[in-house]
KEKE-3310 file (N, C-alpha, C; in steps of 0.2 Angstrom, whole numbers, plus 5000, padded with zeros to 4 digits):
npx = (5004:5004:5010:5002:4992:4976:4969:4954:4945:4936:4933:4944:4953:4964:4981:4994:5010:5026:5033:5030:5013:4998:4985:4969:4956:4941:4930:4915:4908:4918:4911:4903:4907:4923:4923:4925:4936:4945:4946:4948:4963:4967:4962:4955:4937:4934:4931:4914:4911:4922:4932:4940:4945:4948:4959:4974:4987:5004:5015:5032:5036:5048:5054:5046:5046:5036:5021:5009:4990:4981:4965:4969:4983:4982:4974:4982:4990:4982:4983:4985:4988:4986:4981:4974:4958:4955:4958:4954:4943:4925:4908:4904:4914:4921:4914:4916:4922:4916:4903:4903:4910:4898:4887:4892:4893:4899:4915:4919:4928:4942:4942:4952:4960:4956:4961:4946:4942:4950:4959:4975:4991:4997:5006:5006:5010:5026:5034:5049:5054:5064:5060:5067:5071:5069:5076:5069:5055:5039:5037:5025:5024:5028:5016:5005:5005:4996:4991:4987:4974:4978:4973:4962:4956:4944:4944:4937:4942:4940:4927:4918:4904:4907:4896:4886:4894:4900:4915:4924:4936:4944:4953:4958:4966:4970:4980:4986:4999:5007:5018:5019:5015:5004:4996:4985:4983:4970:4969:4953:4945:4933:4927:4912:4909:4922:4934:4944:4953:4969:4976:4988:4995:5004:5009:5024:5030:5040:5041:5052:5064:5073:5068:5055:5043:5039:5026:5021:5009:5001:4986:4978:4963:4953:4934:4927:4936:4933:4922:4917:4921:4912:4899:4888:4871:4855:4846:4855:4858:4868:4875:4878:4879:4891:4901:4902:4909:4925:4931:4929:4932:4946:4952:4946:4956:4971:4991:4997:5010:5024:5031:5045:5049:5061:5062:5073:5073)
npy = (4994:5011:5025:5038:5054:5061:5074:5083:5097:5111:5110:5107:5094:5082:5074:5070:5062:5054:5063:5074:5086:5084:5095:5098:5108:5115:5126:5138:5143:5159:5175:5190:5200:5197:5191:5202:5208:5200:5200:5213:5213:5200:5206:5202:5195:5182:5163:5158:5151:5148:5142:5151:5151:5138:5121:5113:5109:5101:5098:5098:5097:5102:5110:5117:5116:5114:5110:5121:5121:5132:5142:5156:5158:5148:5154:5167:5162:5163:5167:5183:5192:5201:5194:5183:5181:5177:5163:5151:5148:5152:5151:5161:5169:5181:5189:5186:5190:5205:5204:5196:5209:5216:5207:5208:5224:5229:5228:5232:5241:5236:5226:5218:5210:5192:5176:5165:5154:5150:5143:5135:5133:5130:5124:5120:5128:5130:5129:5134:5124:5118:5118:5107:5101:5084:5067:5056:5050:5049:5035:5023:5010:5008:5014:5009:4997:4990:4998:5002:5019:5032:5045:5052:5065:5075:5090:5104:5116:5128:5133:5136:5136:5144:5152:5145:5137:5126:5116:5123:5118:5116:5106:5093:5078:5071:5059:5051:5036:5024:5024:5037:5052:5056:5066:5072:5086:5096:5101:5104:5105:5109:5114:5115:5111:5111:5107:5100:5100:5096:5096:5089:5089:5080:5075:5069:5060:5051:5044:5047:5048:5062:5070:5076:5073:5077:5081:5086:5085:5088:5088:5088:5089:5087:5091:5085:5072:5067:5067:5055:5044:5039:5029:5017:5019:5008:5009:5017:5028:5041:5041:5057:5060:5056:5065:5075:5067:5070:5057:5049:5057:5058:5044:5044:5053:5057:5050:5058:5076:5073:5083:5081:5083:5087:5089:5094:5093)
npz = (5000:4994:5004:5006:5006:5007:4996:4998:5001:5000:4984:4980:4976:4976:4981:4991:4989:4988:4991:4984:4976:4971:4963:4961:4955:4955:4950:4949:4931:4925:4932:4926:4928:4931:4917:4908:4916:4910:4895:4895:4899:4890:4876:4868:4866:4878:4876:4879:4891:4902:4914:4924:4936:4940:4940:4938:4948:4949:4959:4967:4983:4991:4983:4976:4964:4947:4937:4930:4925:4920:4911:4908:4906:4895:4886:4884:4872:4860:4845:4839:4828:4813:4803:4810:4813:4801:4801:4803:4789:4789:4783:4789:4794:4792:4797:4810:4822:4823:4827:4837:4843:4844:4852:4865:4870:4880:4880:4869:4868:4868:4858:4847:4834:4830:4834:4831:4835:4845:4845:4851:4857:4870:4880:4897:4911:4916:4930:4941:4932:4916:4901:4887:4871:4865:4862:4869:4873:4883:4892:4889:4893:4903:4909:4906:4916:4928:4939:4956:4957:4966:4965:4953:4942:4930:4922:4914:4908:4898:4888:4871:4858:4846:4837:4839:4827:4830:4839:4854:4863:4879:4891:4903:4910:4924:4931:4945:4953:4961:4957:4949:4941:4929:4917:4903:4896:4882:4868:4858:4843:4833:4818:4809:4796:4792:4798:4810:4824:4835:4847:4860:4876:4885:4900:4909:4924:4934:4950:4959:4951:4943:4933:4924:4911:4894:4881:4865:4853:4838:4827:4813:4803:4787:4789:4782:4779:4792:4794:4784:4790:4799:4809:4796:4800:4801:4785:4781:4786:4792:4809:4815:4829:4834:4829:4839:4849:4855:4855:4845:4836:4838:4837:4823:4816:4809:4811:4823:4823:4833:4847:4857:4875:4888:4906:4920:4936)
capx = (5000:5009:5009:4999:4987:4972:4966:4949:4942:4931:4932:4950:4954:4971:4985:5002:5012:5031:5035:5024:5007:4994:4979:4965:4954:4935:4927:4911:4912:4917:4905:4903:4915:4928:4926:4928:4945:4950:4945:4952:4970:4970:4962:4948:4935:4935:4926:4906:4913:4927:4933:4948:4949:4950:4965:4978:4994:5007:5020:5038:5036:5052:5056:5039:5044:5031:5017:5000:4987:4976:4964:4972:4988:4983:4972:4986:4994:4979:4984:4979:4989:4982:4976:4973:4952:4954:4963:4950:4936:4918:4905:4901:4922:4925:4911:4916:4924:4912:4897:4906:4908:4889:4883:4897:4895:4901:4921:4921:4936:4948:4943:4955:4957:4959:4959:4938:4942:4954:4968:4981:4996:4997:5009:5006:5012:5032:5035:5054:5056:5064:5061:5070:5070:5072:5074:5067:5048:5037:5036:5020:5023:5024:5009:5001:5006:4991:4992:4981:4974:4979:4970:4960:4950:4947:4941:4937:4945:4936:4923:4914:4901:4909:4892:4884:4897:4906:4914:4932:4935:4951:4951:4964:4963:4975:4981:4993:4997:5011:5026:5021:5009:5003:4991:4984:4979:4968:4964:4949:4941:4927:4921:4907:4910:4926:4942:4947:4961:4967:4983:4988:5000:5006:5018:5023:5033:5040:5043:5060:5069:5073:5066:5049:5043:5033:5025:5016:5006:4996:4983:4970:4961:4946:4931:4924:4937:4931:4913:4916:4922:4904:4898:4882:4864:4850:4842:4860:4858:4874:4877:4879:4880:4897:4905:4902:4909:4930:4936:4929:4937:4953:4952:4947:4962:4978:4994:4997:5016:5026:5036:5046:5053:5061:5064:5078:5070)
capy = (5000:5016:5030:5045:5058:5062:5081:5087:5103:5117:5110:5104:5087:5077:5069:5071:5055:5052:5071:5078:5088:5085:5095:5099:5112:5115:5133:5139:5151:5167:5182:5194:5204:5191:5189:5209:5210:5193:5203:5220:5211:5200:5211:5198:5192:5176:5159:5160:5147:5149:5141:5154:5149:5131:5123:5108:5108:5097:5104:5096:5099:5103:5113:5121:5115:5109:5113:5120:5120:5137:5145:5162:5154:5146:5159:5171:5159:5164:5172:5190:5195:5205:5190:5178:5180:5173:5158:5146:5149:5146:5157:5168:5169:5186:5193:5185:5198:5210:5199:5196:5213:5218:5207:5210:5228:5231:5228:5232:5246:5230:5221:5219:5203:5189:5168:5163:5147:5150:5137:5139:5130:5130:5118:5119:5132:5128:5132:5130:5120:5123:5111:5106:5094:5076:5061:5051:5052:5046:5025:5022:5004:5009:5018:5001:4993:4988:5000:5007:5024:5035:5050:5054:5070:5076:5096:5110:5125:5133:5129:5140:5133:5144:5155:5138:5133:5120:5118:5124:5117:5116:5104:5090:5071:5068:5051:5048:5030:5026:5026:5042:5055:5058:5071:5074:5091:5092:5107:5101:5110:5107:5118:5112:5108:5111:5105:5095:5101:5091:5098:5085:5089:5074:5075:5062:5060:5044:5047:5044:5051:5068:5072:5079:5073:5082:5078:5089:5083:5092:5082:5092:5083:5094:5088:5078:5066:5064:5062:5048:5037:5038:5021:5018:5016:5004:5015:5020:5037:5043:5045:5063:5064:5055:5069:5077:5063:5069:5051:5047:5062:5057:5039:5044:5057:5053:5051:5068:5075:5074:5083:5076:5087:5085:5098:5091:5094)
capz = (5000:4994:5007:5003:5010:5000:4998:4997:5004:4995:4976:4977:4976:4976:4984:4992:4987:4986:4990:4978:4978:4963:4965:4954:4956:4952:4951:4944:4925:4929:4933:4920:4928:4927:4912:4908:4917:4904:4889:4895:4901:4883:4871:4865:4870:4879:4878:4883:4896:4905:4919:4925:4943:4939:4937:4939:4950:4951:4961:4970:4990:4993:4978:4971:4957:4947:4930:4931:4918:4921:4906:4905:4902:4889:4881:4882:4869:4855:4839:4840:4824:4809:4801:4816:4810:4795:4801:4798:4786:4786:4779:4795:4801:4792:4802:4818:4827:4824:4830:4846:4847:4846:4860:4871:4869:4886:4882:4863:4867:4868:4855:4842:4828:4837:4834:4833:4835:4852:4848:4857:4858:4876:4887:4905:4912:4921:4937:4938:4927:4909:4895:4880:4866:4870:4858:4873:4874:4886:4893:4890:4893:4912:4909:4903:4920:4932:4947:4961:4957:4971:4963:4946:4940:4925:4922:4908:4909:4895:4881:4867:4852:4842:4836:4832:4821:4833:4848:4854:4872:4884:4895:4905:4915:4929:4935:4950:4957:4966:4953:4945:4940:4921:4914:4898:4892:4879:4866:4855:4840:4827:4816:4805:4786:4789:4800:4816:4825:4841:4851:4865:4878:4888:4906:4915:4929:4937:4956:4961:4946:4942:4928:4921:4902:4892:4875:4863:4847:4833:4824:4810:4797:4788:4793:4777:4782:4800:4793:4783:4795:4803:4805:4794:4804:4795:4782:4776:4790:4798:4817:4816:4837:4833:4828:4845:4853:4856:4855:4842:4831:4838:4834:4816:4813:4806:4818:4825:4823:4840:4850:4863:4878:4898:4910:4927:4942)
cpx = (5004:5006:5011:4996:4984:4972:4961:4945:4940:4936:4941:4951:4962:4975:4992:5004:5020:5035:5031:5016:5003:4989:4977:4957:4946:4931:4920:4912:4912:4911:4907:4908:4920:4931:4929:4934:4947:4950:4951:4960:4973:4969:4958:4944:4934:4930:4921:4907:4920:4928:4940:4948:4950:4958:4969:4986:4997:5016:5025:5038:5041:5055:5052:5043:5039:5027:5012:4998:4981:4975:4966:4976:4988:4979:4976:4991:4987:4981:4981:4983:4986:4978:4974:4963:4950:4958:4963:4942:4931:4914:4904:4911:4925:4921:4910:4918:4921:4905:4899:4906:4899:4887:4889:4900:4899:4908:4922:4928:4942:4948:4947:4956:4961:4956:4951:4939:4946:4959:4972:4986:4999:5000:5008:5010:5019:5034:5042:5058:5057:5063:5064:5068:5074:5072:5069:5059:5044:5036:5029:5018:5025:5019:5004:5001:5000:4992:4983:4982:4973:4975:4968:4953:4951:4942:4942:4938:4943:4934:4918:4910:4902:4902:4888:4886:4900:4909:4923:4932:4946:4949:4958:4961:4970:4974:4985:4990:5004:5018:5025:5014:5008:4996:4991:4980:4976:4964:4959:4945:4937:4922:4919:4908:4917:4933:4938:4951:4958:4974:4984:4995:4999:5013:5016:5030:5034:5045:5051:5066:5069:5073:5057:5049:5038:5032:5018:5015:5002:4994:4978:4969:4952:4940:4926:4928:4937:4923:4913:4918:4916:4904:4892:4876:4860:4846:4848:4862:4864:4875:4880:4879:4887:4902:4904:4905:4919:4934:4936:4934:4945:4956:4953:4952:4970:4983:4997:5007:5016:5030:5038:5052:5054:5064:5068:5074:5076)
cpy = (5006:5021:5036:5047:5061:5071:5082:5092:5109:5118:5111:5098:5086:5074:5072:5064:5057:5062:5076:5079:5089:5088:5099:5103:5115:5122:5133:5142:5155:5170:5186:5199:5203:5192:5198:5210:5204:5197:5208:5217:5207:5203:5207:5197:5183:5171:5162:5158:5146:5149:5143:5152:5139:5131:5117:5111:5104:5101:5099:5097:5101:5108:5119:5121:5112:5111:5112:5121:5126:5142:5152:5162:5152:5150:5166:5170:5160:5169:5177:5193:5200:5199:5182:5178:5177:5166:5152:5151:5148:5153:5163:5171:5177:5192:5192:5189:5203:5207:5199:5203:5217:5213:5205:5218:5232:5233:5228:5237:5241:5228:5221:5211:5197:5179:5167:5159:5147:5147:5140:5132:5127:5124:5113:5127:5131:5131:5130:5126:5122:5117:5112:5100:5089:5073:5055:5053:5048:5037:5026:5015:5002:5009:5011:4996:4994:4991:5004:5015:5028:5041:5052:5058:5072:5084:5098:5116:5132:5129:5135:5135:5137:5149:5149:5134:5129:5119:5120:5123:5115:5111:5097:5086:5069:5062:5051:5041:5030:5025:5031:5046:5054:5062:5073:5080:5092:5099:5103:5107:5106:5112:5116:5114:5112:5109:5102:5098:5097:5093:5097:5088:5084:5076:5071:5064:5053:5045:5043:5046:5058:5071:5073:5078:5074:5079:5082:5089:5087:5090:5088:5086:5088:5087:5083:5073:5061:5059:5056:5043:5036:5031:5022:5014:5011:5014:5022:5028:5036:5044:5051:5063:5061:5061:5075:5075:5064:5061:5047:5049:5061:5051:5040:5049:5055:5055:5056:5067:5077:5078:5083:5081:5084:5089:5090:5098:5099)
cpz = (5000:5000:5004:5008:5003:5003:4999:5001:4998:4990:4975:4979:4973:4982:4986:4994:4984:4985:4986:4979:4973:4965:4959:4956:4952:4953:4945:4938:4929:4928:4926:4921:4929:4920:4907:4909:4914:4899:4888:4894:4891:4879:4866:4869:4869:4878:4882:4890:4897:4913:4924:4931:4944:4938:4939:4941:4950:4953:4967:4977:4989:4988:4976:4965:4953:4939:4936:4926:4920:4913:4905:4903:4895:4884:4879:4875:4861:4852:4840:4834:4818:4806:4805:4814:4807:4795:4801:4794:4787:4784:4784:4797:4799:4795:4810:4823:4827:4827:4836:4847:4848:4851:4864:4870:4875:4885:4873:4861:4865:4864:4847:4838:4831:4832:4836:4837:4842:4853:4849:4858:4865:4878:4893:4905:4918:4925:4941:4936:4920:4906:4890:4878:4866:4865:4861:4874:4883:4888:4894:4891:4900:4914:4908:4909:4925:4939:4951:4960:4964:4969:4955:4945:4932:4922:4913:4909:4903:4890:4876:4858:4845:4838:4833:4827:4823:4840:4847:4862:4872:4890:4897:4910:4917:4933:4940:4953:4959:4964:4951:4945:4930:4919:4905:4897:4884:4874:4861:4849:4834:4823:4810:4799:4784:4793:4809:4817:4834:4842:4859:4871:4886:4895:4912:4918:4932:4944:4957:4955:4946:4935:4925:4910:4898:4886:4870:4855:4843:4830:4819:4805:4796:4788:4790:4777:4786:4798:4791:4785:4799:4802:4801:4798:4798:4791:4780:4780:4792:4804:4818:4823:4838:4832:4832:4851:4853:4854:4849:4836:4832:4836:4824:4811:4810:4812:4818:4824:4833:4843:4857:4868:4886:4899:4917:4932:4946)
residu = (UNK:UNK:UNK:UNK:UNK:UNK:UNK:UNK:UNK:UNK:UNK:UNK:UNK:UNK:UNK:UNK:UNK:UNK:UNK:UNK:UNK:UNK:UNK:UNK:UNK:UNK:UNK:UNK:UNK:UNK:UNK:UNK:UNK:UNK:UNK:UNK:UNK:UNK:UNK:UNK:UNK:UNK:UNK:UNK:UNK:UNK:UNK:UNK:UNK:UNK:UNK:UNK:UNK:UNK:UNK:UNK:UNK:UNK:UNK:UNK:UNK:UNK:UNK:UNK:UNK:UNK:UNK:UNK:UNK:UNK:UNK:UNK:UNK:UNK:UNK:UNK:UNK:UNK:UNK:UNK:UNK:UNK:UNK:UNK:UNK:UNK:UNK:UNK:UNK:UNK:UNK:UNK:UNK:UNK:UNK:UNK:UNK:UNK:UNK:UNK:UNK:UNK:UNK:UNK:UNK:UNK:UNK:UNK:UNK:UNK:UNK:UNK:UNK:UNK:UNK:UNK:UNK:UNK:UNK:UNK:UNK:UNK:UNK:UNK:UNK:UNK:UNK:UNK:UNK:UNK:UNK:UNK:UNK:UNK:UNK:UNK:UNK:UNK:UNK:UNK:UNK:UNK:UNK:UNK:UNK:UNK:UNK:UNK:UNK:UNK:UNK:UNK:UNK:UNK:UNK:UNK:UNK:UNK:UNK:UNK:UNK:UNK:UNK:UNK:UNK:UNK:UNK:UNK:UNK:UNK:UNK:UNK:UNK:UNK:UNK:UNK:UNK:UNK:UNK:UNK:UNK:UNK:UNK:UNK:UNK:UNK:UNK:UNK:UNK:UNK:UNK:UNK:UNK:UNK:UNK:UNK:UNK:UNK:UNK:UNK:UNK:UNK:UNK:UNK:UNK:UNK:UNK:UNK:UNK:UNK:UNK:UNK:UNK:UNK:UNK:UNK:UNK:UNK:UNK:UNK:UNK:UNK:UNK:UNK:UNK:UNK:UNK:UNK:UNK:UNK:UNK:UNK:UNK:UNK:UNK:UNK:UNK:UNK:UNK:UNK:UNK:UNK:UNK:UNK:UNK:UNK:UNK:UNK:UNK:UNK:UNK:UNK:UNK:UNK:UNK:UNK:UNK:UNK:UNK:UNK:UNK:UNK:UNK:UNK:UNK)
# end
């Protein structure tokens, strides 16, 4: 039986196991005026849904070193360039920043041309820790070994439908047992009759070594070639709720390119 101590108290949950303290953090959306000082601070406006006080730590007792995964982080990391609007197409995308701004006329001072879609390249956020590029990726044939779950949550740190065109979500599932932790963050997007994108960031940790391993993928594929992996119903229909169904879209993507980094404790 590994020795641990669990956490949970007001809408945090985890663990402290083998020196280390994972914790994972649950908040309602922000208030409207939350979400005003996100806009004003980035200069868009943000997801409908936005979960900024949420958040994942994984943090070294001894050191505080450690990654966390929090939505302003990784919203700070959306294209705001001159042409960042036009970055995917669909018939409404060169009226989308104008749209946003009319019913959010409250913080239209700020808004300048910005990612619709909100991808974001986003890591974790490293807490000192540096990463570099690794030949060595993650053992995920540790990862495949039969352990007692000491701690597993899995949150959403932001989500928007995109004006009905689809979805753009953030969100991360935290494992620890009692060799290691591992977390998967997870950008996700979908916009209809026209693309998939899927931007995985992977960090594991195997307690007793000194080292942190990171691993960050990018998958797209447009979206007439997600559809036609539908399975077919009787009567030849398609399962159109399939293509709502993340794991599906990720199964039916091509394999993502990788890369592979580690940060020394």
């Amino acid at each position: 039986m590994s020795q641990h101590e669990r956490i949970d108290a007001d809408g945090i949950g985890g663990v402290r196991v083998r020196g280390w303290e994972i914790t994972s953090c649950r908040r309602p959306i922000l208030s409207n005026a939350a979400i005003e000082e996100y806009a004003a601070e980035l200069g868009f406006n943000v997801p409908e849904m936005i979960f900024g006080n949420s958040y994942l730590c994984a943090r070294q007792c001894a050191t505080g070193k450690g990654i966390e995964l929090r939505a302003l982080d990784a919203l700070r990391l959306v294209d705001t360039g001159p042409d960042s609007a036009k970055s995917v197409r669909v018939q409404i995308a060169d009226g989308w920043t104008e749209f946003s701004r009319r019913n959010r006329s409250d913080i239209t001072d700020v808004i300048r041309p910005f990612d619709w879609t909100f991808s974001t390249c986003y890591r974790g956020t490293a807490q000192g820790l540096s990463f570099s590029a690794s030949d060595a990726g993650i053992d995920y044939q540790k990862l495949k070994v039969r352990e007692e779950i000491l701690f597993y949550d899995e949150n959403v740190l932001f989500e928007d439908d995109l004006g009905d065109n689809g979805t753009s979500q953030l969100s991360y599932k935290v494992r620890v047992m009692p060799s290691g932790f591992f977390i998967l963050q997870r950008f996700f997007l979908r916009v209809d009759g026209v693309l998939f994108r899927i931007f995985d960031s992977r960090i594991y940790h195997e307690f007793g070594t000194d080292t942190v391993a990171r691993e960050f993928s990018t998958r797209e594929a447009p979206f007439d070639d997600v559809k036609s992996r539908l399975p077919k119903k009787k009567r030849d229909d398609e399962d159109l709720s399939l293509l709502n169904n993340i794991q599906f879209a990720d199964e039916a993507m091509a394999n993502p390119i990788v890369e592979h980094e580690v940060a020394r404790l």
